[in-house]
C-alpha positions in Angstrom: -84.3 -59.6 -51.1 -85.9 -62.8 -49.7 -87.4 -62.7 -46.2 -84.7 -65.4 -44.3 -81.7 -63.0 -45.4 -83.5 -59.7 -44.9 -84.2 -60.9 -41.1 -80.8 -62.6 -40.4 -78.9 -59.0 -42.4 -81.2 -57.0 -39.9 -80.8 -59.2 -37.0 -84.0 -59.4 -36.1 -83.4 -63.4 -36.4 -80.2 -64.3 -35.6 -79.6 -67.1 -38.3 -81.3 -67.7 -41.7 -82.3 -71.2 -41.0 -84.3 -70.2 -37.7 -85.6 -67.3 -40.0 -86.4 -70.0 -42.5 -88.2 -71.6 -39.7 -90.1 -69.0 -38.1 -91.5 -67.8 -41.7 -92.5 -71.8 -42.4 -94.4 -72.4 -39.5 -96.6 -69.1 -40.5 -95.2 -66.9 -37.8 -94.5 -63.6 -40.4 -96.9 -61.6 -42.4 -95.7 -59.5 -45.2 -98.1 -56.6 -45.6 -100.5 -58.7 -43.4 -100.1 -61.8 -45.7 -98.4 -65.3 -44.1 -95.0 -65.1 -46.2 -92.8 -68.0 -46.6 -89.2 -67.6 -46.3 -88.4 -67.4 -50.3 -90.8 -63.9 -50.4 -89.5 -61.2 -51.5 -88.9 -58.0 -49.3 -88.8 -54.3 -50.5 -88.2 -50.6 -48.6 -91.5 -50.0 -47.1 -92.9 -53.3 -46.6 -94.7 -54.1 -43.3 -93.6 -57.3 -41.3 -95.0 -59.2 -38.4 -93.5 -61.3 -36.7 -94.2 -63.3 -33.5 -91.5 -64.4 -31.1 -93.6 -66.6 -28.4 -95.5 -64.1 -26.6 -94.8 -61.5 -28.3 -95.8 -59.9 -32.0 -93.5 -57.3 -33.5 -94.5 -55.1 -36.5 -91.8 -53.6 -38.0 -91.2 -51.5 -41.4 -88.8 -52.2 -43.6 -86.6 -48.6 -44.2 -83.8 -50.4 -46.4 -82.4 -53.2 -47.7 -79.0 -54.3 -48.1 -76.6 -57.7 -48.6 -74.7 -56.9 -45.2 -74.7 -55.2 -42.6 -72.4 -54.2 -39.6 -73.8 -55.1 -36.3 -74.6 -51.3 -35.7 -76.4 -50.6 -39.1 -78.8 -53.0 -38.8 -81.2 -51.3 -36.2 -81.3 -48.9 -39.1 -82.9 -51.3 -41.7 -86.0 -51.2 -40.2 -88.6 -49.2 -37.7 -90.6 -50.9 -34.8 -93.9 -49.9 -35.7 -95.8 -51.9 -32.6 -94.4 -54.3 -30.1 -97.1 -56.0 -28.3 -97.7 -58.9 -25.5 -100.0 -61.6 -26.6 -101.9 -63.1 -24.0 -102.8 -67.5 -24.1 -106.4 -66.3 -25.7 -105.3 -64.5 -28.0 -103.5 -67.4 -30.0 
């Protein structure tokens, strides 16, 4: 499954074209490699992302075309959610 759907299904990014964004500007590693939106995703993959201040690392537990609001917490585990500080950019 590409990266923009995977994120927008899981609702870790509310739309695909903000996802499609995010991933562009080189805000999302795949298995610590900067992924572009079109990437592929698979069950056990590794993703970091970072909203603003914050970096999230999350693994991917499975993947599917939809998802009902309370299934997608389930398609992936937080790993690490940490606070960046304005040095650490």
């Amino acid at each position: 499954m590409r990266l923009d759907k995977f994120l927008k299904v899981s609702r870790l990014i509310k739309r695909r074209t903000m996802a499609k964004e995010v991933s562009d500007q080189g805000r999302i590693a795949v298995n610590g490699v900067p992924a572009k939106a079109s990437t592929n995703v698979k069950v056990g993959d590794e993703l970091t992302i970072r909203f603003g201040q914050r970096r999230v690392t999350v693994k991917i537990e499975r993947v599917q075309e939809t998802s009902r609001k309370e299934e997608a917490a389930e398609m992936y585990q937080i790993i690490k959610e940490e606070r960046l500080s304005e040095t650490n950019e």
